[in-house]
Legacy VTK file of the C-alpha trace (Angstrom):
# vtk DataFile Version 3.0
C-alpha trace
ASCII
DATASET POLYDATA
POINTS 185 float
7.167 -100.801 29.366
8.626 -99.784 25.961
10.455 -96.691 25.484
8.530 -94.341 23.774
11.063 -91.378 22.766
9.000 -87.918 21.453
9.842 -87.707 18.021
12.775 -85.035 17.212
11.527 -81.949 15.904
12.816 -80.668 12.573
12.620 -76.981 12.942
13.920 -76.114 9.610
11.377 -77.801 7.691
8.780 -76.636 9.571
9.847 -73.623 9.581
10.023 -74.121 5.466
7.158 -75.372 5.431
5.104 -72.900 6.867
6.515 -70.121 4.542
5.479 -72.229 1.319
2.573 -72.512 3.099
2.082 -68.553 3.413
3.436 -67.791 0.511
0.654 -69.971 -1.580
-1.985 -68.927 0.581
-0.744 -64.777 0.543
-0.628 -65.287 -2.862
-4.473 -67.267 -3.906
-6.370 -65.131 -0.628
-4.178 -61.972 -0.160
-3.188 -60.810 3.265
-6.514 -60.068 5.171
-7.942 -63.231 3.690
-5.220 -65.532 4.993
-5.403 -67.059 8.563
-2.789 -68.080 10.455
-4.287 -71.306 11.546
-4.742 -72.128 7.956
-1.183 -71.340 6.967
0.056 -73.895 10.318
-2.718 -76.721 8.743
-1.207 -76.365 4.825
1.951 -76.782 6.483
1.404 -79.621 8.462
2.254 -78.025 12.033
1.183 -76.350 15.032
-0.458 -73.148 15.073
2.223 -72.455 18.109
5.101 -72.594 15.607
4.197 -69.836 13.537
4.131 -66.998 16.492
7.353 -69.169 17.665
9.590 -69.134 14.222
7.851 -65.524 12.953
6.108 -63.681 16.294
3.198 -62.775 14.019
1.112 -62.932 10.774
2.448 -59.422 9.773
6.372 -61.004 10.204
5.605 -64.203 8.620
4.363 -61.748 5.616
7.280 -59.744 5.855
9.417 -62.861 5.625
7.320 -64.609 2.609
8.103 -61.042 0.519
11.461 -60.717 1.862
12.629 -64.297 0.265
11.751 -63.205 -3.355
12.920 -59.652 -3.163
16.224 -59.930 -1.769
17.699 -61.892 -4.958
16.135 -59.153 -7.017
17.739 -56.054 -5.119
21.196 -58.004 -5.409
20.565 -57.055 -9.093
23.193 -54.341 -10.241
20.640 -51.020 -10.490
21.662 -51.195 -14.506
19.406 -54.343 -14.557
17.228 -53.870 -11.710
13.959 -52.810 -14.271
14.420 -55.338 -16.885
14.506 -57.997 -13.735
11.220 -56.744 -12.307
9.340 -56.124 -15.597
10.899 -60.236 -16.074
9.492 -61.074 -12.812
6.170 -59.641 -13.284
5.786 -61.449 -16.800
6.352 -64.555 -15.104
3.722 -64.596 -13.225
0.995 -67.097 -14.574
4.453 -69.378 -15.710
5.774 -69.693 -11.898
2.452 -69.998 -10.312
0.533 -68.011 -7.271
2.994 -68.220 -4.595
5.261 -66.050 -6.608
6.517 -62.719 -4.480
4.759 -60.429 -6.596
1.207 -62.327 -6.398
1.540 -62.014 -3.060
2.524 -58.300 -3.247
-0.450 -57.431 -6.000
-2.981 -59.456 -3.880
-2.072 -57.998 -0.572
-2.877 -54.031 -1.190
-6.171 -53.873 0.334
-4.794 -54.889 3.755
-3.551 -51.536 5.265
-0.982 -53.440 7.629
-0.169 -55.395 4.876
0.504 -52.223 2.860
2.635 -51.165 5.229
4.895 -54.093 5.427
5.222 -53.549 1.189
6.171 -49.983 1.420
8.538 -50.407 4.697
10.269 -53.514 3.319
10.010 -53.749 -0.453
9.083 -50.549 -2.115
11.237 -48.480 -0.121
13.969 -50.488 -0.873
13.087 -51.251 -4.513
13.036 -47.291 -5.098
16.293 -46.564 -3.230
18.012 -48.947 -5.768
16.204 -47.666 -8.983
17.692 -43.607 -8.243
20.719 -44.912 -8.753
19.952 -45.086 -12.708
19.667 -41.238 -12.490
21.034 -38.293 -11.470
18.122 -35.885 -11.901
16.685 -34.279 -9.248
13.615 -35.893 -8.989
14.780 -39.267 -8.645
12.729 -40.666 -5.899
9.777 -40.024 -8.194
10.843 -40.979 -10.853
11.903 -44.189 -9.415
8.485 -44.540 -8.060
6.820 -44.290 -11.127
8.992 -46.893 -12.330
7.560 -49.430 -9.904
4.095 -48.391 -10.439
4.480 -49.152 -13.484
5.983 -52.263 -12.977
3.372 -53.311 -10.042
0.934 -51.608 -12.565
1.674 -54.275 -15.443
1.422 -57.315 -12.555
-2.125 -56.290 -11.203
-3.615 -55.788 -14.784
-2.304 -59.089 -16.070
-2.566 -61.315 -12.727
-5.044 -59.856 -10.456
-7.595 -58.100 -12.958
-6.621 -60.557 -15.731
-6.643 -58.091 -18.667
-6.757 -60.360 -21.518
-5.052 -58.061 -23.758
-1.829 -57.856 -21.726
-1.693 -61.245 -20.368
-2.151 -62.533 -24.422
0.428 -59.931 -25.379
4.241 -61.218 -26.330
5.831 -60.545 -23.085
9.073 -59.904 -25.362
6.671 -57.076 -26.671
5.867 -55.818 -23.368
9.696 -56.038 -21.724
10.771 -54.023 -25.194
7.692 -51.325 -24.244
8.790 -51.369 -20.271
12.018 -50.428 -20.878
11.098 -47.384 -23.497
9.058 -46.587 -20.650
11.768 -46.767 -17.888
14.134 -45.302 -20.045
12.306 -42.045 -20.328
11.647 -41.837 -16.509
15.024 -42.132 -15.846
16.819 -40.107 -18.297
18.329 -37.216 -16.338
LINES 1 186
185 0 1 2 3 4 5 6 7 8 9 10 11 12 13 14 15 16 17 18 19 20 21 22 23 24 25 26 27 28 29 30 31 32 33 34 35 36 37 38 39 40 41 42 43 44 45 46 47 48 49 50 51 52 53 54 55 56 57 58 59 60 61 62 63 64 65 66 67 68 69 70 71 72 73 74 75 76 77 78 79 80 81 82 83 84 85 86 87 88 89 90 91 92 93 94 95 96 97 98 99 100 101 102 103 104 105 106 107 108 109 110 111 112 113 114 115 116 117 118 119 120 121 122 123 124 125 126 127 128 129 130 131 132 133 134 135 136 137 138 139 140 141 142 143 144 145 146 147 148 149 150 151 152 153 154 155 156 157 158 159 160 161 162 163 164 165 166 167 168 169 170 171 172 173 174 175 176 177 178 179 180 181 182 183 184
């Protein structure tokens, strides 16, 4: 009888694969729209690999946001807007599975709303107060990402044609008049 080894299993790339997977689907259906069964097909795996590598849908999320944000926080806090007003403006160049179409298109889903605020926002403000010293920096920090998450749902999700035609040269140069006067203590 011929031996008939199982093949080895290759848990980094599946476990790869399966956040591309999320992150393009997060990104084109949003959170509440996205199954987890679909994710584990676009992937090319087991549905039993997901709740394996990530426990749930909410942690796979919190991963797939995690991977984009993290080089952006490493910014110095000096060029932490400019990045994210960057970012934001890239998004019909990079394509849906971009962190921030997956942020803008996952608001409706309370536990997904969650995640954002515990994982990203929280940590995005906390890094924009240090470009002031005023007292009010935690709002004024905030304000800065709304209007940062502000620019990415008008031109991505609701597809103002005014904004997404706009230089985004233009726009960065309006962003950071805008930024600057939130922040100036």
């Amino acid at each position: 009888m011929p031996d008939n080894p199982r093949r080895k299993h290759d848990s980094a790339a599946s476990k790869e694969a399966l956040l591309r997977a999320a992150a393009e689907l997060f990104a084109e259906r949003g959170f509440e729209q996205t199954t987890v069964r679909e994710v584990a097909a676009r992937a090319g795996v087991n549905q039993a690999l997901l709740f394996r590598y990530f426990g749930s849908k909410q942690e796979l999320f919190a991963e797939v946001l995690g991977i984009g944000s993290d080089s952006v926080l490493e910014e110095s806090p000096a060029d932490l807007p400019r990045r994210l007003v960057t970012e934001v403006l890239s998004l019909r160049q990079t394509g849906g599975d971009h962190p921030f179409a997956v942020m803008l298109r996952s608001f409706n889903d309370e536990r997904a709303a969650r995640l954002l605020r515990e994982r990203v926002g929280e940590r995005y403000i906390a890094k924009l107060c240090e470009l002031t010293d005023a007292p009010d920096a935690e709002l004024r920090a905030g304000l800065v990402l709304a209007c940062v998450l502000g620019l990415g749902l008008s031109r991505s999700v609701l597809h103002n044609e005014a904004l997404a035609a706009a230089d985004p040269e233009a726009i960065s140069a309006h962003m950071m008049r805008v930024v600057a006067a939130l922040m100036e203590g």
